[in-house]
C-alpha positions in Angstrom: 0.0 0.0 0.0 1.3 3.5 -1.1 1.6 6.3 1.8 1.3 10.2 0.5 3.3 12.7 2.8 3.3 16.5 2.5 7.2 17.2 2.3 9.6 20.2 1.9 8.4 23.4 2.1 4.8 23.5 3.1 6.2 21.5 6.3 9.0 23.9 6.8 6.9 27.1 7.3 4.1 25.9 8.9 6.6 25.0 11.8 7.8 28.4 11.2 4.5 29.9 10.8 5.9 31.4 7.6 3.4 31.7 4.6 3.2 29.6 1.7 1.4 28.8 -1.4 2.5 25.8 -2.5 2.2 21.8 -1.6 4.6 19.3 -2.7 4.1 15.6 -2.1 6.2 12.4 -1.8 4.9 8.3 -2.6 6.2 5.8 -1.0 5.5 2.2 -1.9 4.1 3.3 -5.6 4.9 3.0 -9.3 4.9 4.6 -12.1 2.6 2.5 -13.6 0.5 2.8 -10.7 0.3 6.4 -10.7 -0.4 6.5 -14.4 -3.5 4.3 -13.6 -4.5 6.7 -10.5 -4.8 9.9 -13.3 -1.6 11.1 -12.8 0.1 12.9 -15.0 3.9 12.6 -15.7 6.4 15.6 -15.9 9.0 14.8 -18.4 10.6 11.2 -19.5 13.0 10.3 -16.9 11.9 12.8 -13.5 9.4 10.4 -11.3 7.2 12.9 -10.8 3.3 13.6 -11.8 0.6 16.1 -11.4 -2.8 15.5 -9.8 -5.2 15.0 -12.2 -7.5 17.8 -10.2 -4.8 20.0 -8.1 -2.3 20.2 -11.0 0.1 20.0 -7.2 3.1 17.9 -7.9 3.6 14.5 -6.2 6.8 12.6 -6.7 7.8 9.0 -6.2 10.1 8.1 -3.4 13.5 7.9 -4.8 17.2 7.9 -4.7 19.8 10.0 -7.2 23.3 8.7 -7.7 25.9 11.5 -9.2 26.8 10.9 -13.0 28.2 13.7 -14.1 29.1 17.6 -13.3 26.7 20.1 -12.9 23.0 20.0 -11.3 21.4 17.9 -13.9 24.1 14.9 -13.9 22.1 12.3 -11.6 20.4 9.5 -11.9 17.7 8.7 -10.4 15.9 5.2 -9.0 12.7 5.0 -8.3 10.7 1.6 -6.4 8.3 0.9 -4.1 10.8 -0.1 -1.5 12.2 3.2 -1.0 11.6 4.5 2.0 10.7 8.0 2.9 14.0 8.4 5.0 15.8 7.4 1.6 14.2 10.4 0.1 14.7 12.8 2.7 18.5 12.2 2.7 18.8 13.3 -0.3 17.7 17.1 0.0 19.4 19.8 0.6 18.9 21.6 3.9 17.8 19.6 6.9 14.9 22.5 7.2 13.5 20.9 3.8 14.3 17.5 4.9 10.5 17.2 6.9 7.4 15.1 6.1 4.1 15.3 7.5 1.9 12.2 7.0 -2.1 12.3 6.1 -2.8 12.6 10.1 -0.9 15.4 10.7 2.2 13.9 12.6 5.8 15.6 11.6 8.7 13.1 10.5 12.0 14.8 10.8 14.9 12.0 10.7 17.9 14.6 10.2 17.3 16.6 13.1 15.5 20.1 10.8 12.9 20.5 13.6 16.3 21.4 16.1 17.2 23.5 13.2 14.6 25.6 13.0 14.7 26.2 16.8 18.3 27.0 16.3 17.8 29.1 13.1 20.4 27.3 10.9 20.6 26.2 7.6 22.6 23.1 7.6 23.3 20.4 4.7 21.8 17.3 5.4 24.9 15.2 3.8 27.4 15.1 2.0 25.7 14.9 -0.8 24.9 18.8 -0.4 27.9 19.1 -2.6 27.3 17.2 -5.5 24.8 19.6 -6.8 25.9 23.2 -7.2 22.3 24.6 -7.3 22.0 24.1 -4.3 24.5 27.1 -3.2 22.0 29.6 -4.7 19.5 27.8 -3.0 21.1 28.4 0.5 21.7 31.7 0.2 18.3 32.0 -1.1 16.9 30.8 1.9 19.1 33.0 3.7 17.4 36.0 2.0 14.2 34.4 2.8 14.7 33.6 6.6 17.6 36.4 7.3 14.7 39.0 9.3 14.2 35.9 11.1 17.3 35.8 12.3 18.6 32.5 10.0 22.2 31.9 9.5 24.2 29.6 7.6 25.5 26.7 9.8 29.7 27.0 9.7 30.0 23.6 8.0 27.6 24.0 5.3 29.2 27.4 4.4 32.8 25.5 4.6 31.4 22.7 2.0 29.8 25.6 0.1 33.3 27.3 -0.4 35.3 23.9 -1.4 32.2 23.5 -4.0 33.7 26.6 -5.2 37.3 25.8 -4.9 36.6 22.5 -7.0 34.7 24.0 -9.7 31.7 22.3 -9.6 29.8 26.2 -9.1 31.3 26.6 -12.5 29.0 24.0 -14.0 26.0 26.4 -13.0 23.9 27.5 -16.5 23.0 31.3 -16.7 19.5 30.4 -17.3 19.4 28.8 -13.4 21.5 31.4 -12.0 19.1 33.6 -13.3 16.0 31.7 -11.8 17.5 31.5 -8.6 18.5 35.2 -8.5 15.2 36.4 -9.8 13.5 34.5 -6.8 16.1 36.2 -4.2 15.0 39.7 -5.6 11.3 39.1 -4.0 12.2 37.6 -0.7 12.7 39.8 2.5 16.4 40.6 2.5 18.0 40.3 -1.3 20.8 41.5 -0.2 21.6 38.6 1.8 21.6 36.4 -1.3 24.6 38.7 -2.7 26.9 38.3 0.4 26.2 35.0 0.8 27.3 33.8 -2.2 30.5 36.8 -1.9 31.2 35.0 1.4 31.7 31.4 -0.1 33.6 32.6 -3.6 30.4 31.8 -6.1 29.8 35.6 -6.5 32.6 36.2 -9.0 31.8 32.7 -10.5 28.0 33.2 -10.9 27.7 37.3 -11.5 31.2 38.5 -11.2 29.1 42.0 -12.4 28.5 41.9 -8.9 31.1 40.5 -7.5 32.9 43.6 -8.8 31.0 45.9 -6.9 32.5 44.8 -3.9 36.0 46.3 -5.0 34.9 49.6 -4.9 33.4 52.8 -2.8 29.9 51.6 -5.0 29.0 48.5 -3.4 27.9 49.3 0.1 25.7 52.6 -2.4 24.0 49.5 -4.5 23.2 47.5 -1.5 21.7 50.5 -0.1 19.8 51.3 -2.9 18.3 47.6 -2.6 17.4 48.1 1.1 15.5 50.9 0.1 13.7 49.4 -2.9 12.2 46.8 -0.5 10.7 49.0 2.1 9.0 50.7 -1.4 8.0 47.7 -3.4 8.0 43.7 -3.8 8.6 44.3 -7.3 11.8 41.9 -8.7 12.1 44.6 -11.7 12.8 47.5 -9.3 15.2 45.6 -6.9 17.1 44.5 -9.3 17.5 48.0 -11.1 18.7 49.8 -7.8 21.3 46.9 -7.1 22.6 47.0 -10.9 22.0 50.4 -12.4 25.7 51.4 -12.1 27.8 48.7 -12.7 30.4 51.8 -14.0 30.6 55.1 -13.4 30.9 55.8 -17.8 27.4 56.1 -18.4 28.5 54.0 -22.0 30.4 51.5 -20.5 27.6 51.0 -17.7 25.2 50.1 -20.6 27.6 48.0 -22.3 28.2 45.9 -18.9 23.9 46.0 -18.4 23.8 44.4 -21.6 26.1 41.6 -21.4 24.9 40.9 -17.8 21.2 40.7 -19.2 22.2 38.6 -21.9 24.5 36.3 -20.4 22.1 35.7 -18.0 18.8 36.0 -20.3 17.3 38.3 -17.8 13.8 39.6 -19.2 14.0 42.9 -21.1 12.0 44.5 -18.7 14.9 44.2 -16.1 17.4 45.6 -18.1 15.2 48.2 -19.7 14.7 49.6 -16.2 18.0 49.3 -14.9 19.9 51.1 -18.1 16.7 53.7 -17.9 18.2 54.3 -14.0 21.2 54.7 -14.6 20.9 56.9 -17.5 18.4 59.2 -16.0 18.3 58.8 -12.2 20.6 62.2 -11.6 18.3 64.2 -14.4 15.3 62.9 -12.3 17.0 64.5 -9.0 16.9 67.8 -10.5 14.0 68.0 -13.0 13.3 71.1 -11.5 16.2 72.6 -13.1 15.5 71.1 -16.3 14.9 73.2 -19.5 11.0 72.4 -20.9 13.4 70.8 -24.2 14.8 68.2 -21.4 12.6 67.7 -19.6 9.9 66.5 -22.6 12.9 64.4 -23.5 12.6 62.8 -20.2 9.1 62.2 -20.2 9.1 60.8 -24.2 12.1 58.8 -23.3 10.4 57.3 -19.9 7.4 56.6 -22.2 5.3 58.2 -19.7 2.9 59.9 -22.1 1.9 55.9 -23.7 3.0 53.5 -20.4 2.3 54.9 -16.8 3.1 52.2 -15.2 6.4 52.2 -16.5 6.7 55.8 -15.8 6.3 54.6 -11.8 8.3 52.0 -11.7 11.1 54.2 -12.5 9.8 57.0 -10.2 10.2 54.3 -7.3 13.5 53.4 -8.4 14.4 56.5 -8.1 13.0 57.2 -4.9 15.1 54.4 -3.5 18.4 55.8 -5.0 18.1 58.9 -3.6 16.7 57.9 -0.3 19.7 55.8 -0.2 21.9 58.6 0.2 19.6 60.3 3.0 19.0 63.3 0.9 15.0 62.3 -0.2 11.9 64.6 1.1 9.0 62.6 1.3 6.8 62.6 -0.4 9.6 62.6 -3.1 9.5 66.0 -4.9 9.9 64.8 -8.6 6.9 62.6 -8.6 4.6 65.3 -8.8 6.4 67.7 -10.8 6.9 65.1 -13.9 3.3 64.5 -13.5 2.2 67.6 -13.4 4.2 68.1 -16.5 2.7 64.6 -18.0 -0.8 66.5 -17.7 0.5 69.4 -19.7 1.6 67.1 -22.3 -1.9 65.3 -22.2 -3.4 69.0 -22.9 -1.9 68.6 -26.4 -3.1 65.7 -28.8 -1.9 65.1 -32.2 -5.6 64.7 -33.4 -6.1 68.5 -32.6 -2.9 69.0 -34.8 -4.5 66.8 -37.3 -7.6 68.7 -37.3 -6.2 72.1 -38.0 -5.0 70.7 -41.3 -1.2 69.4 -40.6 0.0 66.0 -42.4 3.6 63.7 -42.2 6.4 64.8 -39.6 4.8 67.7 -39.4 2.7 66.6 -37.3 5.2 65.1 -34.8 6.8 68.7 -35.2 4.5 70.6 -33.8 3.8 68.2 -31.4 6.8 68.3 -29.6 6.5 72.6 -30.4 3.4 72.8 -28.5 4.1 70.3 -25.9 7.9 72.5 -24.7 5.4 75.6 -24.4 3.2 74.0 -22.2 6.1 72.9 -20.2 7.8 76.2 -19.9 4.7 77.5 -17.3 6.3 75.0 -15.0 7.7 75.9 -11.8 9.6 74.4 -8.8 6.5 74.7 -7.1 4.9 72.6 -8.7 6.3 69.8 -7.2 4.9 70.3 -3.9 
């Protein structure tokens, strides 16, 4: 007879009272033929796990994974019904993810992650830790995750973190993972925790030596600032990561250049980098708007695409924010928000269909759009952004 346990991180933050969204599941004493006949539906060829035919949550057959290769996908994996649920448990990576709950409600914890989480520690459950060099990102995910907690990383795990690093088996990492795991850090409590943890065991200049070079120079403890503040503004990934990258260099050019190859080396979404090369080419224009010319300052706006995306408009207006309050020098509320809006509405009083109307055609049109548009924007005073 086949026995369902709840596993991994549902169990984890319930015993930490820590919320949660989703429910993964382990089999022990089933097949895959026998999940097949239940409804189940497989995930890939050779990964023993299926979805529920009505929760779409995933449940995955007991199993062991024997190392094949280097890098995280070289392993094997053996699946039968005499697998127990302590074989399965072994073989994750923190003992804090290493706990089971069966269908009654009674908590299995055979490495000792119950003690752990009293102790706020992330510690390796084996050796194994090492044989898969995801898991590094993973730890000083959860560091980022459980660091307001008052989580740390357990001295032995960092020490087997740092000889992963000194072996080279962090440089069998892909971008698109890296990326994956550093996207998640970006929405969890303390992102900055996920950059200093991996600085602290080597895998920073492995993984995003971008970074890593921050940490050379008078600009890193400014970026991790600017992140601190982006999180007490917003949850949103896009804007963390734009006040942590947005001045890789102080050449405006090179900066670009280096926000590029990061984004592409990486494949970070557009919208990332679009925000974070927007920041670092505007950011100082933004802190004195009030000194711009009505010429600039419609460049600004166009160039911001406030006039067509608003919401793009704000996300930069936040970034902003952070960067400035950063460097203690930010009224609240922050005076450029409502002076570039005030300007956007001034804009707004100009259409091209009233241009249109009057009898213009071709560029002209765009010509004295942008005429019509600088007027409006010359009224504008440094008052208006109270």
């Amino acid at each position: 007879m086949s026995v369902t346990y709840l596993v991994g991180g549902a169990v984890r933050d319930q015993l930490l009272g820590f919320p949660y969204s989703e429910c993964d599941w382990v089999v022990v004493g089933s097949s895959p033929k026998k999940m097949l006949e239940n409804g189940f539906k497989p995930v890939g060829k050779d990964f023993p796990v299926f979805l529920h035919p009505r929760t779409n949550e995933e449940y995955a057959l007991a199993r062991t994974e024997r190392k094949t290769s280097p890098g995280y996908s070289g392993f094997s994996f053996h699946t039968a019904p005499d697998i127990t649920l302590e074989d399965d448990l072994l073989r994750r990576d923190l003992t804090i993810n290493a706990i089971a709950q069966t269908p009654k409600g009674e908590i299995i914890d055979p490495y000792g992650g119950q003690q752990d989480i009293q102790s706020k520690l992330l510690r390796h459950v084996s050796p194994a830790f090492s044989e898969d060099p995801v898991r590094i990102l993973r730890v000083a995910r959860f560091a980022a995750r459980y660091h307001h907690l008052g989580f740390s990383i357990a001295g032995e795990t960092m020490q087997l973190m740092q000889a992963m690093v000194h072996n080279g088996e962090v440089n069998h990492l892909v971008a698109e993972r890296v990326w994956k795991e550093f996207e998640k850090a970006l929405g969890e409590e303390s992102p900055h925790v996920f950059i200093e943890v991996l600085r602290d065991c080597g895998a920073l200049n492995k993984v995003i030596p971008e970074l890593d070079q921050l940490f050379d120079t008078k600009t890193s403890s400014a970026r991790i600032s600017s992140l601190k503040q982006a999180c007490q503004l917003t949850p949103k990934a896009t804007i963390r990561f734009g006040c942590l990258t947005h001045r890789l260099d102080a050449d405006p050019d090179i900066n670009i250049k280096r926000l590029e190859a990061l984004s592409a080396r990486l494949a970070i979404p557009k919208v990332f980098r679009d925000l974070a090369i927007a920041l670092g080419r505007d950011q100082i224009l933004c802190e004195g708007i009030q000194t711009l010319s009505a010429e600039k300052l419609l460049e600004l706006i166009e160039r911001q695409g406030a006039l067509k995306r608003p919401e793009k408009l704000q996300d930069f207006l936040t970034a902003c924010e952070a960067e400035s309050r950063s460097k203690k020098t930010c009224p609240t509320p922050y005076p450029p928000t409502a002076y570039i809006h005030k300007a956007i509405a001034l804009c707004q009083q100009v259409q091209a269909s009233d241009i249109i109307k009057e009898g213009f055609s071709g560029k002209i049109i765009g010509e004295k759009l942008h005429e019509r548009r600088v007027d409006k924007l010359i009224s504008l005073t440094p008052q208006d952004s109270q």
